[in-house]
C-alpha positions, 0 to 999 in steps of 0.5 A: 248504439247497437241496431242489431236485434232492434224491433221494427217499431224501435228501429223505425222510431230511433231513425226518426228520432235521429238516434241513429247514425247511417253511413252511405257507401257511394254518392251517386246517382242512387246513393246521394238521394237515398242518403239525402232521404235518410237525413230528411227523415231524421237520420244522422247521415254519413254519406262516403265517395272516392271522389274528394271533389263530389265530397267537398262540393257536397259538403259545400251543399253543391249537388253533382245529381243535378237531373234528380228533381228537388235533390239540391233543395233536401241537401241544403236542408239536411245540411243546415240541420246538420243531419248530412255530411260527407267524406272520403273516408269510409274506415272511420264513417263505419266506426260511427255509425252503426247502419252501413248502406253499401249503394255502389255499381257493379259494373261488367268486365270486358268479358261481362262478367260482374266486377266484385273487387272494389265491393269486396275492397269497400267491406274490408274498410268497413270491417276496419271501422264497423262496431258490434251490433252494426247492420250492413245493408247492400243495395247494390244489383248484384247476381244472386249469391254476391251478398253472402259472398262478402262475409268473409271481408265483413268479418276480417277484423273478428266479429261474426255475421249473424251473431255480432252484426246483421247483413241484408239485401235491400236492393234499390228500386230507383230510375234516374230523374225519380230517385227521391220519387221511388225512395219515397214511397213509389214502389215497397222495399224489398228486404232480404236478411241472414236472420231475424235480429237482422229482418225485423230493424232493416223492415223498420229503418226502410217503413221510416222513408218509405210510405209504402213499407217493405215487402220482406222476402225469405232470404237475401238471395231471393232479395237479390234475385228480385231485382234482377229478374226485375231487369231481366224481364225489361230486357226479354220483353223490349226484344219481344217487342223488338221482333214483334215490331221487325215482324208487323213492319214485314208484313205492313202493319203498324206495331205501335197500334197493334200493342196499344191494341193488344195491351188493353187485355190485362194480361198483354203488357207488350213494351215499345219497341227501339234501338236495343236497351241502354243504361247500368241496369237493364242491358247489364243484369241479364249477365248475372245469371246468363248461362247455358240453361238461360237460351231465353235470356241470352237470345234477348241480350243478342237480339237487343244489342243487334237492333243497333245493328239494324239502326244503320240497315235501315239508314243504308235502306232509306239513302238507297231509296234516295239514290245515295250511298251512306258512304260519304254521306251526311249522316246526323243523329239526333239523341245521344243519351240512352233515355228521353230527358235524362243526360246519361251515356252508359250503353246508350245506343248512340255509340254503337251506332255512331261507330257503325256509320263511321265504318261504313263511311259516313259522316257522322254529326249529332244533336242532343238538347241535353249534350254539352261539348264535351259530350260530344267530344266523348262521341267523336262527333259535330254537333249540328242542326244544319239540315240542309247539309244532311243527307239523313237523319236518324232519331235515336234518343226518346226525348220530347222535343224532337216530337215537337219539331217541325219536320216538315221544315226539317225534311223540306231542308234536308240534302237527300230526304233520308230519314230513320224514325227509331223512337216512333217521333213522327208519323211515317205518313206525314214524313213520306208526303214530304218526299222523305224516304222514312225507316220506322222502328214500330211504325209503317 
Protein backbone atom coordinates (compact mmCIF):
# COMPACT_ATOMS: atom_id res chain seq x y z
CA UNK A 1 0.00 0.00 0.00
CA UNK A 2 1.43 3.14 -1.34
CA UNK A 3 2.47 6.10 1.47
CA UNK A 4 3.69 8.33 -0.82
CA UNK A 5 1.50 11.27 -2.03
CA UNK A 6 -0.87 10.22 1.23
CA UNK A 7 -2.54 13.23 3.02
CA UNK A 8 -1.70 13.83 6.53
CA UNK A 9 -5.33 12.67 7.83
CA UNK A 10 -5.12 9.57 5.53
CA UNK A 11 -1.80 8.99 6.72
CA UNK A 12 -2.43 9.37 10.26
CA UNK A 13 -5.52 7.18 10.05
CA UNK A 14 -3.87 4.30 8.03
CA UNK A 15 -1.00 4.04 11.28
CA UNK A 16 -3.73 3.84 13.60
CA UNK A 17 -5.70 1.49 11.71
CA UNK A 18 -2.89 -0.71 11.33
CA UNK A 19 -2.92 -0.59 7.54
CA UNK A 20 0.37 0.48 7.49
CA UNK A 21 3.66 -1.49 7.72
CA UNK A 22 6.94 0.34 9.50
CA UNK A 23 10.43 -1.14 8.83
CA UNK A 24 12.75 0.17 11.48
CA UNK A 25 16.52 0.06 10.65
CA UNK A 26 18.55 -0.23 13.98
CA UNK A 27 17.14 -1.46 17.63
CA UNK A 28 18.90 0.59 19.65
CA UNK A 29 18.61 2.68 22.20
CA UNK A 30 16.59 5.07 20.23
CA UNK A 31 15.39 2.68 17.26
CA UNK A 32 13.64 -0.42 19.75
CA UNK A 33 11.19 2.43 21.45
CA UNK A 34 10.69 4.36 18.53
CA UNK A 35 9.56 0.93 16.80
CA UNK A 36 7.92 -0.01 19.95
CA UNK A 37 5.74 3.23 19.97
CA UNK A 38 4.81 2.79 16.40
CA UNK A 39 3.22 -0.71 16.96
CA UNK A 40 1.74 0.43 20.33
CA UNK A 41 0.08 3.06 18.28
CA UNK A 42 -1.40 0.68 15.90
CA UNK A 43 1.51 0.21 13.13
CA UNK A 44 2.70 -3.30 11.83
CA UNK A 45 6.44 -2.95 12.78
CA UNK A 46 9.10 -4.20 11.24
CA UNK A 47 11.86 -3.86 13.44
CA UNK A 48 15.90 -4.72 11.63
CA UNK A 49 19.53 -5.23 13.55
CA UNK A 50 22.85 -6.87 12.65
CA UNK A 51 22.79 -8.56 15.69
CA UNK A 52 20.88 -12.28 15.51
CA UNK A 53 21.08 -12.14 19.41
CA UNK A 54 19.14 -8.59 20.07
CA UNK A 55 17.00 -10.09 17.21
CA UNK A 56 16.13 -13.41 18.80
CA UNK A 57 15.62 -12.14 22.28
CA UNK A 58 13.44 -9.41 21.10
CA UNK A 59 11.40 -11.69 19.39
CA UNK A 60 11.42 -13.75 22.66
CA UNK A 61 9.90 -10.37 24.19
CA UNK A 62 13.41 -9.80 26.06
CA UNK A 63 14.35 -6.20 26.17
CA UNK A 64 18.35 -5.45 25.73
CA UNK A 65 17.40 -1.17 26.44
CA UNK A 66 16.68 -2.09 29.85
CA UNK A 67 17.41 1.81 31.48
CA UNK A 68 14.29 3.04 29.21
CA UNK A 69 11.45 2.86 31.88
CA UNK A 70 8.11 0.89 30.57
CA UNK A 71 10.12 -0.55 27.47
CA UNK A 72 10.03 -4.14 28.18
CA UNK A 73 6.16 -3.73 29.30
CA UNK A 74 5.11 -2.25 25.29
CA UNK A 75 7.26 -4.71 23.84
CA UNK A 76 5.17 -7.72 25.39
CA UNK A 77 2.48 -5.83 24.24
CA UNK A 78 3.13 -5.32 21.04
CA UNK A 79 4.28 -8.65 20.56
CA UNK A 80 1.25 -10.40 21.76
CA UNK A 81 -0.82 -8.22 19.56
CA UNK A 82 1.52 -9.42 17.04
CA UNK A 83 2.10 -5.71 15.78
CA UNK A 84 6.05 -6.22 16.37
CA UNK A 85 8.54 -8.65 15.03
CA UNK A 86 12.01 -8.43 14.49
CA UNK A 87 15.00 -9.67 12.13
CA UNK A 88 18.32 -9.41 10.68
CA UNK A 89 17.18 -9.14 7.21
CA UNK A 90 16.63 -5.85 6.13
CA UNK A 91 16.23 -6.63 1.99
CA UNK A 92 13.17 -8.40 2.63
CA UNK A 93 11.62 -6.15 5.70
CA UNK A 94 11.81 -3.15 3.07
CA UNK A 95 9.74 -5.25 0.53
CA UNK A 96 7.10 -5.39 3.02
CA UNK A 97 6.85 -2.50 4.22
CA UNK A 98 6.02 0.48 2.74
CA UNK A 99 7.51 3.28 5.37
CA UNK A 100 11.46 2.50 6.07
CA UNK A 101 12.69 4.42 9.24
CA UNK A 102 16.56 4.41 9.28
CA UNK A 103 17.56 5.08 13.26
CA UNK A 104 21.34 4.14 13.02
CA UNK A 105 24.82 5.96 14.75
CA UNK A 106 27.00 7.86 12.87
CA UNK A 107 29.65 7.56 14.79
CA UNK A 108 33.02 9.72 14.16
CA UNK A 109 36.57 8.05 12.71
CA UNK A 110 39.50 8.52 14.37
CA UNK A 111 40.29 11.69 12.55
CA UNK A 112 36.26 12.83 13.75
CA UNK A 113 35.00 12.86 10.56
CA UNK A 114 31.52 11.31 10.21
CA UNK A 115 31.50 7.72 9.38
CA UNK A 116 28.56 7.34 6.45
CA UNK A 117 29.61 3.80 4.91
CA UNK A 118 27.34 1.22 6.89
CA UNK A 119 24.43 4.01 6.24
CA UNK A 120 25.09 4.07 2.70
CA UNK A 121 25.65 0.03 2.93
CA UNK A 122 21.85 -0.08 4.67
CA UNK A 123 20.24 2.22 1.64
CA UNK A 124 21.29 -0.07 -1.08
CA UNK A 125 19.54 -2.96 1.00
CA UNK A 126 16.93 -1.08 1.27
CA UNK A 127 16.73 -0.35 -2.33
CA UNK A 128 16.95 -4.18 -2.99
CA UNK A 129 13.83 -4.65 -1.21
CA UNK A 130 11.88 -1.04 -1.45
CA UNK A 131 8.43 -0.92 -3.44
CA UNK A 132 7.30 2.16 -5.34
CA UNK A 133 5.19 4.53 -3.30
CA UNK A 134 7.63 3.76 -0.47
CA UNK A 135 8.65 6.80 2.07
CA UNK A 136 12.31 6.36 3.74
CA UNK A 137 12.63 8.43 6.58
CA UNK A 138 16.30 9.00 8.27
CA UNK A 139 16.32 10.01 11.77
CA UNK A 140 19.63 9.53 12.00
CA UNK A 141 21.99 13.07 13.70
CA UNK A 142 23.98 13.43 10.55
CA UNK A 143 25.91 16.91 9.17
CA UNK A 144 23.54 19.01 7.01
CA UNK A 145 23.54 17.72 3.70
CA UNK A 146 24.08 13.78 4.58
CA UNK A 147 20.33 12.83 3.81
CA UNK A 148 20.24 13.63 0.04
CA UNK A 149 23.57 12.51 -0.20
CA UNK A 150 21.94 8.78 0.19
CA UNK A 151 19.68 9.10 -2.89
CA UNK A 152 22.00 7.90 -5.15
CA UNK A 153 21.77 4.18 -2.92
CA UNK A 154 18.02 4.50 -2.67
CA UNK A 155 17.69 4.58 -5.96
CA UNK A 156 20.38 1.58 -7.38
CA UNK A 157 17.70 -0.52 -8.16
CA UNK A 158 15.63 2.04 -10.71
CA UNK A 159 13.08 3.89 -8.87
CA UNK A 160 13.48 8.02 -8.61
CA UNK A 161 13.32 9.80 -5.33
CA UNK A 162 10.68 12.40 -5.75
CA UNK A 163 8.63 10.72 -8.29
CA UNK A 164 8.55 6.79 -7.16
CA UNK A 165 9.10 7.40 -3.42
CA UNK A 166 9.44 10.18 -0.86
CA UNK A 167 12.68 10.91 1.42
CA UNK A 168 12.71 12.90 4.97
CA UNK A 169 14.57 13.87 7.68
CA UNK A 170 12.91 13.68 10.88
CA UNK A 171 15.56 13.40 13.33
CA UNK A 172 15.07 12.08 16.72
CA UNK A 173 14.79 14.29 19.76
CA UNK A 174 15.18 11.30 22.71
CA UNK A 175 17.65 10.94 25.71
CA UNK A 176 18.63 8.02 27.12
CA UNK A 177 15.93 6.63 30.18
CA UNK A 178 13.08 9.20 28.53
CA UNK A 179 12.92 7.84 24.87
CA UNK A 180 9.23 6.75 25.01
CA UNK A 181 8.70 10.02 27.16
CA UNK A 182 10.15 12.08 24.26
CA UNK A 183 8.71 9.88 21.29
CA UNK A 184 5.50 10.46 22.87
CA UNK A 185 4.92 13.69 23.08
CA UNK A 186 7.69 15.72 24.96
CA UNK A 187 9.15 17.72 22.49
CA UNK A 188 7.20 18.27 18.52
CA UNK A 189 8.79 16.23 15.49
CA UNK A 190 10.53 18.16 13.27
CA UNK A 191 9.82 17.01 9.62
CA UNK A 192 12.15 17.96 6.62
CA UNK A 193 11.07 16.57 3.12
CA UNK A 194 11.90 16.50 -0.77
CA UNK A 195 8.52 17.42 -1.75
CA UNK A 196 4.99 17.84 -0.89
CA UNK A 197 3.71 14.06 -1.42
CA UNK A 198 6.62 13.08 0.81
CA UNK A 199 5.72 16.36 4.05
CA UNK A 200 2.18 15.89 4.08
CA UNK A 201 2.03 11.78 5.11
CA UNK A 202 5.34 11.76 7.27
CA UNK A 203 3.46 14.99 9.33
CA UNK A 204 0.87 12.39 9.85
CA UNK A 205 2.60 9.19 10.56
CA UNK A 206 4.50 11.32 13.24
CA UNK A 207 0.89 13.42 14.96
CA UNK A 208 -0.11 9.39 15.05
CA UNK A 209 2.62 8.88 18.12
CA UNK A 210 3.15 12.37 19.02
CA UNK A 211 0.60 14.25 21.15
CA UNK A 212 2.54 17.29 20.41
CA UNK A 213 2.55 17.13 16.59
CA UNK A 214 5.14 18.09 14.34
CA UNK A 215 6.87 21.39 13.52
CA UNK A 216 7.57 21.05 9.56
CA UNK A 217 10.48 23.01 8.47
CA UNK A 218 11.44 23.82 4.63
CA UNK A 219 13.59 21.56 3.80
CA UNK A 220 15.49 18.28 4.99
CA UNK A 221 18.59 20.25 5.28
CA UNK A 222 17.22 22.49 7.47
CA UNK A 223 15.75 19.46 9.42
CA UNK A 224 18.85 18.33 9.61
CA UNK A 225 20.61 21.32 10.97
CA UNK A 226 18.07 21.33 13.83
CA UNK A 227 19.35 18.87 15.51
CA UNK A 228 22.44 19.49 15.13
CA UNK A 229 22.49 23.06 16.39
CA UNK A 230 20.38 21.49 18.96
CA UNK A 231 23.81 19.92 19.99
CA UNK A 232 26.05 22.04 19.39
CA UNK A 233 24.41 25.01 21.29
CA UNK A 234 24.66 22.13 24.53
CA UNK A 235 28.46 21.73 23.82
CA UNK A 236 29.03 25.80 23.45
CA UNK A 237 27.10 26.85 26.42
CA UNK A 238 28.72 23.71 29.05
CA UNK A 239 32.13 25.25 28.01
CA UNK A 240 30.76 28.75 28.57
CA UNK A 241 29.83 27.69 31.77
CA UNK A 242 33.06 25.87 32.12
CA UNK A 243 34.97 28.85 32.15
CA UNK A 244 32.66 30.70 33.99
CA UNK A 245 32.82 28.23 36.64
CA UNK A 246 37.38 28.41 36.32
CA UNK A 247 36.80 32.18 36.33
CA UNK A 248 34.46 32.53 39.80
CA UNK A 249 36.60 30.03 41.50
CA UNK A 250 39.68 32.42 40.79
CA UNK A 251 38.47 34.94 41.91
CA UNK A 252 36.28 32.94 44.96
CA UNK A 253 33.01 33.21 44.29
CA UNK A 254 30.83 30.45 44.36
CA UNK A 255 29.57 29.63 40.47
CA UNK A 256 26.95 27.45 41.30
CA UNK A 257 24.83 30.31 43.11
CA UNK A 258 26.12 32.97 40.91
CA UNK A 259 24.08 31.03 37.63
CA UNK A 260 20.88 30.06 39.61
CA UNK A 261 21.28 33.76 40.52
CA UNK A 262 21.80 35.10 37.06
CA UNK A 263 19.32 32.23 35.56
CA UNK A 264 16.20 33.66 37.24
CA UNK A 265 16.39 36.52 33.88
CA UNK A 266 14.70 34.84 31.44
CA UNK A 267 16.95 35.54 28.96
CA UNK A 268 20.33 33.90 30.95
CA UNK A 269 20.16 29.98 30.80
CA UNK A 270 23.64 29.27 31.78
CA UNK A 271 24.43 25.17 32.17
CA UNK A 272 26.07 23.50 35.28
CA UNK A 273 29.37 23.54 34.82
CA UNK A 274 31.55 19.67 34.83
CA UNK A 275 34.11 17.32 33.48
CA UNK A 276 33.64 18.10 29.57
CA UNK A 277 30.73 16.53 27.74
CA UNK A 278 29.93 12.99 27.16
CA UNK A 279 27.77 10.51 25.33
CA UNK A 280 26.89 9.99 21.29
CA UNK A 281 25.48 13.38 20.66
CA UNK A 282 26.51 16.18 22.21
CA UNK A 283 30.70 15.89 22.07
CA UNK A 284 30.16 14.40 18.59
CA UNK A 285 27.86 16.79 16.54
CA UNK A 286 29.56 19.89 16.91
CA UNK A 287 32.33 17.79 13.97
CA UNK A 288 29.41 18.04 11.51
CA UNK A 289 30.01 21.22 10.40
CA UNK A 290 33.50 22.03 12.64
CA UNK A 291 35.47 24.05 10.35
CA UNK A 292 37.85 27.24 9.73
CA UNK A 293 34.65 29.61 9.74
CA UNK A 294 33.37 27.73 13.24
CA UNK A 295 36.51 29.46 15.69
CA UNK A 296 33.14 29.57 18.35
CA UNK A 297 32.38 25.69 17.85
CA UNK A 298 35.64 24.62 17.81
CA UNK A 299 37.18 26.40 20.66
CA UNK A 300 33.93 24.75 22.88
CA UNK A 301 34.88 21.22 21.81
CA UNK A 302 38.66 22.32 22.81
CA UNK A 303 37.99 23.64 26.19
CA UNK A 304 35.49 20.93 26.90
CA UNK A 305 37.30 17.77 26.16
CA UNK A 306 40.56 19.66 28.46
CA UNK A 307 38.29 19.95 31.56
CA UNK A 308 39.51 16.17 31.97
CA UNK A 309 42.47 17.66 31.88
CA UNK A 310 41.73 19.83 34.55
CA UNK A 311 40.17 17.01 36.51
CA UNK A 312 43.48 15.55 37.43
CA UNK A 313 45.04 19.22 37.94
CA UNK A 314 42.95 19.62 40.36
CA UNK A 315 43.74 16.07 42.01
CA UNK A 316 47.42 16.99 41.77
CA UNK A 317 46.48 20.24 43.71
CA UNK A 318 44.46 18.73 46.54
CA UNK A 319 47.22 15.73 47.39
CA UNK A 320 49.92 18.65 47.18
CA UNK A 321 47.96 20.41 49.77
CA UNK A 322 48.09 16.96 51.63
CA UNK A 323 51.65 16.42 51.29
CA UNK A 324 51.14 13.69 49.01
CA UNK A 325 52.35 13.25 45.57
CA UNK A 326 49.68 11.56 42.93
CA UNK A 327 52.32 9.22 41.97
CA UNK A 328 52.01 6.43 43.91
CA UNK A 329 48.77 7.45 45.31
CA UNK A 330 45.37 5.74 45.89
CA UNK A 331 43.35 7.43 43.69
CA UNK A 332 39.53 6.16 43.56
CA UNK A 333 36.91 7.60 40.92
CA UNK A 334 33.49 7.43 42.05
CA UNK A 335 31.18 7.35 38.50
CA UNK A 336 32.24 6.12 35.55
CA UNK A 337 29.22 6.50 33.31
CA UNK A 338 28.95 9.65 31.19
CA UNK A 339 25.32 10.72 32.88
CA UNK A 340 23.71 10.34 36.33
CA UNK A 341 21.70 7.28 36.37
CA UNK A 342 21.95 5.93 33.08
CA UNK A 343 24.78 2.84 32.71
CA UNK A 344 26.54 4.05 29.48
CA UNK A 345 30.20 4.83 28.60
CA UNK A 346 30.44 6.58 25.33
CA UNK A 347 32.77 9.51 25.84
CA UNK A 348 32.42 9.58 29.23
CA UNK A 349 34.84 11.65 31.04
CA UNK A 350 36.18 8.68 33.13
CA UNK A 351 38.24 7.32 30.48
CA UNK A 352 40.37 10.03 29.93
CA UNK A 353 40.56 10.56 33.34
CA UNK A 354 41.31 7.48 34.38
CA UNK A 355 44.36 7.19 31.71
CA UNK A 356 45.54 10.60 32.82
CA UNK A 357 46.24 9.58 36.64
CA UNK A 358 47.49 6.15 35.68
CA UNK A 359 50.16 8.35 33.56
CA UNK A 360 51.01 10.31 36.18
CA UNK A 361 51.46 7.37 38.20
CA UNK A 362 48.30 6.63 40.38
CA UNK A 363 46.74 3.88 41.43
CA UNK A 364 43.54 4.02 39.99
CA UNK A 365 40.30 2.34 41.41
CA UNK A 366 36.59 3.08 40.72
CA UNK A 367 32.97 2.86 42.13
CA UNK A 368 29.72 3.14 40.08
CA UNK A 369 26.46 2.12 41.63
CA UNK A 370 25.51 1.10 37.86
CA UNK A 371 28.89 -0.82 36.74
CA UNK A 372 28.96 -4.35 36.42
CA UNK A 373 32.64 -6.17 36.26
CA UNK A 374 32.94 -6.32 33.05
CA UNK A 375 32.34 -2.57 33.28
CA UNK A 376 35.24 -2.08 35.03
CA UNK A 377 37.16 -4.46 33.22
CA UNK A 378 36.55 -2.33 30.27
CA UNK A 379 38.32 0.54 32.34
CA UNK A 380 41.10 -1.27 33.64
CA UNK A 381 40.41 -0.59 37.02
CA UNK A 382 39.24 -2.14 40.79
CA UNK A 383 36.32 -1.82 41.79
CA UNK A 384 36.29 -0.53 45.41
CA UNK A 385 34.68 1.15 48.32
CA UNK A 386 37.58 0.67 50.69
CA UNK A 387 38.17 4.64 51.97
CA UNK A 388 40.57 4.07 54.34
CA UNK A 389 42.93 2.82 51.70
CA UNK A 390 42.51 5.84 49.49
CA UNK A 391 44.50 8.83 49.15
CA UNK A 392 41.79 11.02 47.10
CA UNK A 393 38.55 10.57 45.81
CA UNK A 394 37.18 12.09 42.85
CA UNK A 395 33.59 12.44 41.94
CA UNK A 396 33.21 12.28 38.39
CA UNK A 397 29.64 10.86 37.26
CA UNK A 398 26.32 13.09 38.45
CA UNK A 399 24.55 10.14 40.05
CA UNK A 400 22.33 10.82 43.28
CA UNK A 401 23.68 8.51 45.43
CA UNK A 402 26.83 10.08 45.99
CA UNK A 403 24.57 13.28 47.20
CA UNK A 404 23.23 11.06 49.73
CA UNK A 405 26.63 9.62 51.08
CA UNK A 406 28.07 10.43 54.20
CA UNK A 407 30.99 12.16 53.53
CA UNK A 408 31.92 12.94 56.74
CA UNK A 409 32.40 8.96 57.32
CA UNK A 410 33.88 8.67 53.91
CA UNK A 411 36.60 11.85 54.63
CA UNK A 412 37.22 10.75 58.38
CA UNK A 413 38.33 7.28 56.66
CA UNK A 414 40.11 8.40 53.85
CA UNK A 415 44.53 7.74 54.02
CA UNK A 416 45.27 11.33 52.65
CA UNK A 417 41.85 13.58 52.85
CA UNK A 418 42.27 14.67 49.17
CA UNK A 419 39.09 14.92 47.64
CA UNK A 420 37.86 16.45 43.95
CA UNK A 421 34.04 17.45 43.80
CA UNK A 422 33.60 17.82 39.82
CA UNK A 423 29.58 17.47 39.80
CA UNK A 424 29.07 19.96 43.10
CA UNK A 425 27.92 16.35 45.46
CA UNK A 426 28.81 17.95 48.48
CA UNK A 427 29.39 21.42 50.02
CA UNK A 428 33.34 22.26 50.00
CA UNK A 429 32.77 23.89 53.33
CA UNK A 430 31.44 20.74 55.07
CA UNK A 431 34.17 18.66 53.48
CA UNK A 432 36.90 21.34 54.43
CA UNK A 433 35.82 21.27 58.29
CA UNK A 434 36.40 17.52 58.03
CA UNK A 435 40.14 18.16 57.26
CA UNK A 436 39.62 17.27 53.70
CA UNK A 437 41.62 19.30 51.07
CA UNK A 438 38.72 19.83 48.42
CA UNK A 439 38.69 20.87 44.58
CA UNK A 440 35.38 22.00 43.19
CA UNK A 441 34.07 22.23 39.83
CA UNK A 442 31.56 25.32 40.15
CA UNK A 443 31.86 25.59 44.00
CA UNK A 444 34.47 27.29 46.42
Amino acid sequence: MTIYGLSKREARERLVKGRVTIAVYGLGKMGLPLACVFADKGAQVIGIDVDQKIVDNLNKGINHVTEEPGLSAMLARVLNAKRFRATTDAVAAAKESNVQVILIPTLLTKDYKPEMKPLEQLCEKIAEGMRKGSVVISECTMPPGSTEQLIPFLEKRGLKCGRDFGLAHCPERTMTGTAIRDIEGQYPKVVGACNKETLEPVCGLYEAINSKGVIPVSSIKAAECVKVFEGVYRDVNIALANELALYCDRIGVDAIEVFKTANTQPYCHLHTPGPGVGGHCIPVYPYFIMSEQTPITRAARKYNDWMREHVVELAEQALKEKGKNIKGANVLVLGLTFRGGVRAYYNTAAEPVIALLKKKGANVYAFDPLSTDEDYARFGVKKSQEYSEMDCVVVLADHAEFRSYDWSAIIKNLRTKAVVDARQALDPEFARKQGAAIKSIGRI
